[in-house]
C-alpha positions in Angstrom: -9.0 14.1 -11.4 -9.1 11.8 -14.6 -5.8 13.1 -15.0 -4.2 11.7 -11.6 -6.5 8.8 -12.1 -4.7 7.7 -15.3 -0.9 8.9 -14.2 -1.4 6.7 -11.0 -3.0 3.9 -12.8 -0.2 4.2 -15.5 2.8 4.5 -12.7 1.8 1.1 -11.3 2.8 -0.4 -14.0 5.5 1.4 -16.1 8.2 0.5 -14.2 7.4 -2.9 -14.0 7.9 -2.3 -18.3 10.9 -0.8 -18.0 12.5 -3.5 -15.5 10.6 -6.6 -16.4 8.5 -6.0 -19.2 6.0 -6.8 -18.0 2.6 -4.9 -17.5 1.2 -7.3 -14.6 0.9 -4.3 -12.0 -1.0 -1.8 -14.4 -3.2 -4.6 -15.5 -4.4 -5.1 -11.8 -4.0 -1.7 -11.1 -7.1 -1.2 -14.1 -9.1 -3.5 -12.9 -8.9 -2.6 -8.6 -8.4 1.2 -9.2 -9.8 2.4 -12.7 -13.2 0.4 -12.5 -14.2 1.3 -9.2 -13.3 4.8 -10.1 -15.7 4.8 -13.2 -18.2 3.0 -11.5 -18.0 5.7 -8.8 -18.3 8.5 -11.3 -20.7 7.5 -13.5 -23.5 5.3 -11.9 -24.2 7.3 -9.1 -25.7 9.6 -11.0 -29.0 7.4 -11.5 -31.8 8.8 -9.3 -31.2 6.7 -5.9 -28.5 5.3 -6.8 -26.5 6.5 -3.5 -29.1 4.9 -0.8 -29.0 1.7 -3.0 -25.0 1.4 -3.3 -24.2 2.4 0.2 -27.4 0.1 1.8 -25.5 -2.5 -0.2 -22.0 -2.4 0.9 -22.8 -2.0 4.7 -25.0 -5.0 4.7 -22.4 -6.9 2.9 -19.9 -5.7 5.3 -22.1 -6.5 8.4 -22.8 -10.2 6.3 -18.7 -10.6 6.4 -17.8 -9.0 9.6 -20.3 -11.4 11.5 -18.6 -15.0 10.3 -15.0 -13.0 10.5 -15.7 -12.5 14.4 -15.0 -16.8 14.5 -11.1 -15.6 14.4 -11.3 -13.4 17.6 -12.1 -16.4 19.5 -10.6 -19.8 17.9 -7.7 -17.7 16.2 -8.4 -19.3 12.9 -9.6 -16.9 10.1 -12.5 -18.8 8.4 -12.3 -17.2 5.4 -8.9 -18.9 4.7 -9.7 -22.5 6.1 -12.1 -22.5 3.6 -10.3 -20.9 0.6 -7.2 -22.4 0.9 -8.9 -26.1 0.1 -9.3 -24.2 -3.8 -6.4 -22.1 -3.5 -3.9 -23.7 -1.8 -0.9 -21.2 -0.4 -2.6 -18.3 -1.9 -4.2 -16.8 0.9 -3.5 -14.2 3.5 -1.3 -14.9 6.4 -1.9 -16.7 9.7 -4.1 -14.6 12.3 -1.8 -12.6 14.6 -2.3 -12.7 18.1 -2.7 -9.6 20.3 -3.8 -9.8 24.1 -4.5 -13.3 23.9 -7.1 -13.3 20.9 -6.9 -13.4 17.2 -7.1 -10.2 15.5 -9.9 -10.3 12.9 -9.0 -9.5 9.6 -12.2 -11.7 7.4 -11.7 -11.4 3.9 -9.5 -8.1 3.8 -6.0 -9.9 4.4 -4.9 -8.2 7.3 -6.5 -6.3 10.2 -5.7 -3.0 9.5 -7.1 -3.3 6.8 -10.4 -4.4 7.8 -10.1 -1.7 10.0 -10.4 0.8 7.4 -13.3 -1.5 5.5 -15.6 -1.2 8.7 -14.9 2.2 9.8 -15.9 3.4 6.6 -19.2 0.7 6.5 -20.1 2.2 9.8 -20.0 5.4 9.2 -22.1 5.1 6.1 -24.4 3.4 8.1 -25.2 6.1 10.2 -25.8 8.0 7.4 -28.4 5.7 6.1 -29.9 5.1 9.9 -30.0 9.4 10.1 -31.4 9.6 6.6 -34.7 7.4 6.7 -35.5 8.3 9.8 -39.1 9.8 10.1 -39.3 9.6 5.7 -41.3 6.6 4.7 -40.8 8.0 1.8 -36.9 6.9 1.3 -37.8 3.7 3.8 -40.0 2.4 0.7 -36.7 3.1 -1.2 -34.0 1.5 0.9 -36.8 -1.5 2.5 -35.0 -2.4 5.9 -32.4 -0.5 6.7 -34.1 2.0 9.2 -35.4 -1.2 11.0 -32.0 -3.2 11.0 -29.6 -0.2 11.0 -29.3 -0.6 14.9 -28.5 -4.4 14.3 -25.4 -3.5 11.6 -24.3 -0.8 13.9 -23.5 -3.4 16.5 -22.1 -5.9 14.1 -19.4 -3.2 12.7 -18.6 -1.7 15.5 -17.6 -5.5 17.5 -16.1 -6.3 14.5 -13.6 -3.1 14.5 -13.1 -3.4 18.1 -12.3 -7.4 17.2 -9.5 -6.5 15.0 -7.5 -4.9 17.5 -6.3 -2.5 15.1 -4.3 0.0 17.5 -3.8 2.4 14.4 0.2 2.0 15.1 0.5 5.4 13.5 3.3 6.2 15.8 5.7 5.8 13.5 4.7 9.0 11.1 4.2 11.2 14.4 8.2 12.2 14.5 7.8 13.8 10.4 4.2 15.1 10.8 5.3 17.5 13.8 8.2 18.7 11.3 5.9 19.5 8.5 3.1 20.5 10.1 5.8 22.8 12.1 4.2 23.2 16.0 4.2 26.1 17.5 7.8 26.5 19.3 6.5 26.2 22.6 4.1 22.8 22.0 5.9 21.4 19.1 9.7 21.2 20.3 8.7 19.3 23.6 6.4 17.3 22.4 9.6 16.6 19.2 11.4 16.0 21.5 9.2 13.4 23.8 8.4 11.5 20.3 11.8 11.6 19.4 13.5 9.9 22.5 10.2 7.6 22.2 10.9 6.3 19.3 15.1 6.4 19.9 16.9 3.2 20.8 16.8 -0.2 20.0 14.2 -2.2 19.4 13.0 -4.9 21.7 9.3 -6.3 23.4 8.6 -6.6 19.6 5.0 -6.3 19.3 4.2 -3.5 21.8 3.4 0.2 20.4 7.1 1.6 20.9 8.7 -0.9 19.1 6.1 -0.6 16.2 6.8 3.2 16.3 10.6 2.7 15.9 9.7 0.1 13.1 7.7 2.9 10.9 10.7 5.6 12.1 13.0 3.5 10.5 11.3 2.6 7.4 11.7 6.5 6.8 15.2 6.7 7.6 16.5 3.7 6.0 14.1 3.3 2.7 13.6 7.5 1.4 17.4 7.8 0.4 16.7 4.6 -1.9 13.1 6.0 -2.9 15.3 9.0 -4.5 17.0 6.5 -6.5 14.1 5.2 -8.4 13.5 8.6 -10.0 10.2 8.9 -11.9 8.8 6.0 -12.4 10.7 4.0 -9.2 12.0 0.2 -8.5 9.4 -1.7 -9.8 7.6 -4.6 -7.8 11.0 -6.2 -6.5 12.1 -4.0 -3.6 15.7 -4.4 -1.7 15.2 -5.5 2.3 17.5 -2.9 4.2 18.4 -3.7 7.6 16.0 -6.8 8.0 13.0 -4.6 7.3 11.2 -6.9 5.2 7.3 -4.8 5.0 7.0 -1.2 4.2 4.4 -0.2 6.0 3.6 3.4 4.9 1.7 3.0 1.5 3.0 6.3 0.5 6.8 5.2 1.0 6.1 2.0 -1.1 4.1 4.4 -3.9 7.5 6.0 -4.1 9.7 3.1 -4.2 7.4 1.1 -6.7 6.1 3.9 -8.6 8.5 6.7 -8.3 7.8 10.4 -7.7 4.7 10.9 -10.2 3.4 7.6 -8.3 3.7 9.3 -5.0 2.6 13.2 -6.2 -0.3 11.7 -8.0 -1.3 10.0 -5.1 -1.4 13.0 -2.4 -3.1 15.2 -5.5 -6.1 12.3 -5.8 -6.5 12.9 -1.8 -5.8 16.6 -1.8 -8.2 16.9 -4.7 -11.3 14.5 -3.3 -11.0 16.2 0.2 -11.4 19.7 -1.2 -14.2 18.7 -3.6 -16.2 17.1 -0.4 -15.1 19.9 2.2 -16.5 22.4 -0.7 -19.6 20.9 -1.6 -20.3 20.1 2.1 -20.5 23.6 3.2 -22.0 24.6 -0.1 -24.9 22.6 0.1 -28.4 23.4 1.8 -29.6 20.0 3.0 -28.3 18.5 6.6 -28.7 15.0 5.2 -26.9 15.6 1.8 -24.5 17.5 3.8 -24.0 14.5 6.8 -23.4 11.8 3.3 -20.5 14.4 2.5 -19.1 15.1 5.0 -18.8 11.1 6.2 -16.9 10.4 2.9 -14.6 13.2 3.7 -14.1 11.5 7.2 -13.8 8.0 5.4 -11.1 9.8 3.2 -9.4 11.6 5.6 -9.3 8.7 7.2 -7.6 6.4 4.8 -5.2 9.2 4.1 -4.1 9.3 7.5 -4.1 5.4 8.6 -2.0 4.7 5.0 1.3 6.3 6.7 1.2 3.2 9.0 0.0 0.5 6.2 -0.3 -0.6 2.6 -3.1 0.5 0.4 -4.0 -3.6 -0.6 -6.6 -5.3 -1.2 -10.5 -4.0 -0.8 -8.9 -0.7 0.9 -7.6 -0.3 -2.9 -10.6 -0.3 -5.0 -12.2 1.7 -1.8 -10.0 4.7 -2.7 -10.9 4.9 -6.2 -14.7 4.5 -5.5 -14.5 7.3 -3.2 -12.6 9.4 -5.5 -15.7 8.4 -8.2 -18.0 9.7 -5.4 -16.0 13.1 -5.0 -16.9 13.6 -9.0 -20.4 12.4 -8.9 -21.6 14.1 -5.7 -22.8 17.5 -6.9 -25.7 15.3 -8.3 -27.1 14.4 -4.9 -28.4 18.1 -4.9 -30.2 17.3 -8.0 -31.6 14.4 -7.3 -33.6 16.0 -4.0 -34.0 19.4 -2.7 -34.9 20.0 1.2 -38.2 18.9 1.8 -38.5 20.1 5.7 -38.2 23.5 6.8 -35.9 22.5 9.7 -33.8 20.7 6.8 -32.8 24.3 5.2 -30.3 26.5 6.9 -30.6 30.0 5.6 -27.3 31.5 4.0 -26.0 28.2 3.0 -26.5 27.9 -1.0 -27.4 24.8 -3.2 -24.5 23.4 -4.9 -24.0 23.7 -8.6 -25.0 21.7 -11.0 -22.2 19.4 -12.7 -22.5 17.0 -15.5 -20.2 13.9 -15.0 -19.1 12.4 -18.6 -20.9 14.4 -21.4 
């Protein structure tokens, strides 16, 4: 993993070297992607450690998600009226409007990503509501979130539902049936119903079909110029082919900007994290330690499938590498507690081993 860590980290800004000479892109990259991932690994060690971190970034999220809610209605994002006095033309773009209301976005640019920022605070959340419950033991540890997990739980989920992120992952439908390879009988009708779907024109821009036959595009007309870009791809300053001016498909725009070891390494730091979770989840004995696992599988599964339809930017960035941390440092959850409950062990199921993160 430390070895994807540093050939992705290194990708995002080599090519920006070779064609600018610059080392802007890696720079960032460091500080978004290599930090978090360290942090990740190494802190969460610390005996409670996990019920601190993840009662902190839920409540933080909750905190941002309830003054980001002012966009749904007056379709002005607050974070940016305020902002913008400091920083003027620096910040995100205007809300977009969708059935009449603003689509919340707060302080994560754009909806969809925020849409990734709350599913996976809410998910935790129910982790931490699941995990105190009946332990007054942990509720000493975590003070408050048993009593105000119900209160966060709302907050999230009206927030997610505010953003009016449709997940317009259409667009990757057409190639996943080809790899994935359908049985004949399901997959060539259902081909074929995608395909015409997403054939045509496109007009009634805004509705789901034409965002489908935006991301069908991007495919068609950007992977032949991907190829070009070889290794270490185009660097930062991409080509607009036919008026498509956003790639929206973060691994398309890993292999335009960072080549093929940009792109491979970033399927192997999914591939790898999603194995370590699935494995630990089903090796471990407790239900709680197991339910904490097998929600940051979901969170990264989650990413990895919402990414064909948008950019890996801003917080959704330095969530990645924090989860891939967590993949390294969770073994040490099993450590830190053993079952406690009768009802808590499941016989056949054996205790995870032992790993030391950083010797």
């Amino acid at each position: 993993m430390d070895l994807y860590v540093f050939f992705f980290i290194f990708s995002c800004g080599y090519s920006e070297y070779l064609l600018y000479s610059e080392w802007r892109a890696m720079a960032t990259a460091v500080i978004e992607g290599l930090v978090p991932y360290m942090a990740g690994k190494l802190l969460m060690n610390q005996p409670g450690m996990w019920e601190k971190t993840i009662k902190r970034f839920v409540t933080l999220v909750a905190i941002a998600s309830f003054f980001a809610m002012y966009e749904y209605f007056f379709k002005a994002n607050p974070y940016r009226l305020f902002w913008t006095h400091f920083y003027p033309g620096q910040w995100a773009p205007e809300t977009a409007i969708r059935r009449g209301f603003g689509r919340v976005s707060g302080p994560y640019v754009q909806s969809e990503l925020a849409g990734i920022i709350l599913m996976a605070a809410l998910l935790l959340t129910v982790w931490l509501k699941r995990r105190h419950y009946k332990e007054p033991q942990f509720r000493r540890l975590v003070a408050g979130v048993p009593k105000y997990a119900g209160v966060i739980l709302f907050i999230l989920t009206l927030a997610l539902f505010m953003t009016q992120a449709r997940g317009p992952w259409l667009g990757a439908i057409r190639r996943t049936i080809m790899i994935l390879g359908f049985a004949v009988l399901v997959g060539i009708p259902a081909y074929q119903v995608v395909k015409e779907y997403m054939s045509g024109p496109r007009k009634d821009y805004g509705s789901e079909r034409e965002t489908a036959q935006y991301r069908a595009e991007l495919i068609d007309n950007y992977v032949p110029r991907a190829k070009q870009g070889g290794a270490w791809g185009l660097g930062r300053v991409l080509p607009i082919i036919d008026g498509q001016t956003s790639v929206d498909n973060e691994y398309l725009l890993a292999w335009l900007i960072q080549g093929y070891v940009g792109l491979t390494t970033l399927l192997l730091l999914f591939i790898e994290a999603a194995i370590t979770f699935f494995r630990l989840g089903l090796k471990t004995r407790s239900s709680r330690n197991r339910h904490l696992i097998f929600s940051l599988l979901g969170i990264l599964l989650g990413m990895a499938f919402v990414l064909s339809t948008v950019w890996l930017g801003s917080q959704t960035f330095e969530l990645l590498f924090l989860l891939v941390g967590w993949s390294q440092a969770i073994p040490s959850i099993n450590i830190q507690e053993k079952p406690n409950a009768k009802e808590d062990v499941h016989p056949g199921w054996r205790e995870s081993t032992a790993m030391r993160v950083y010797t």
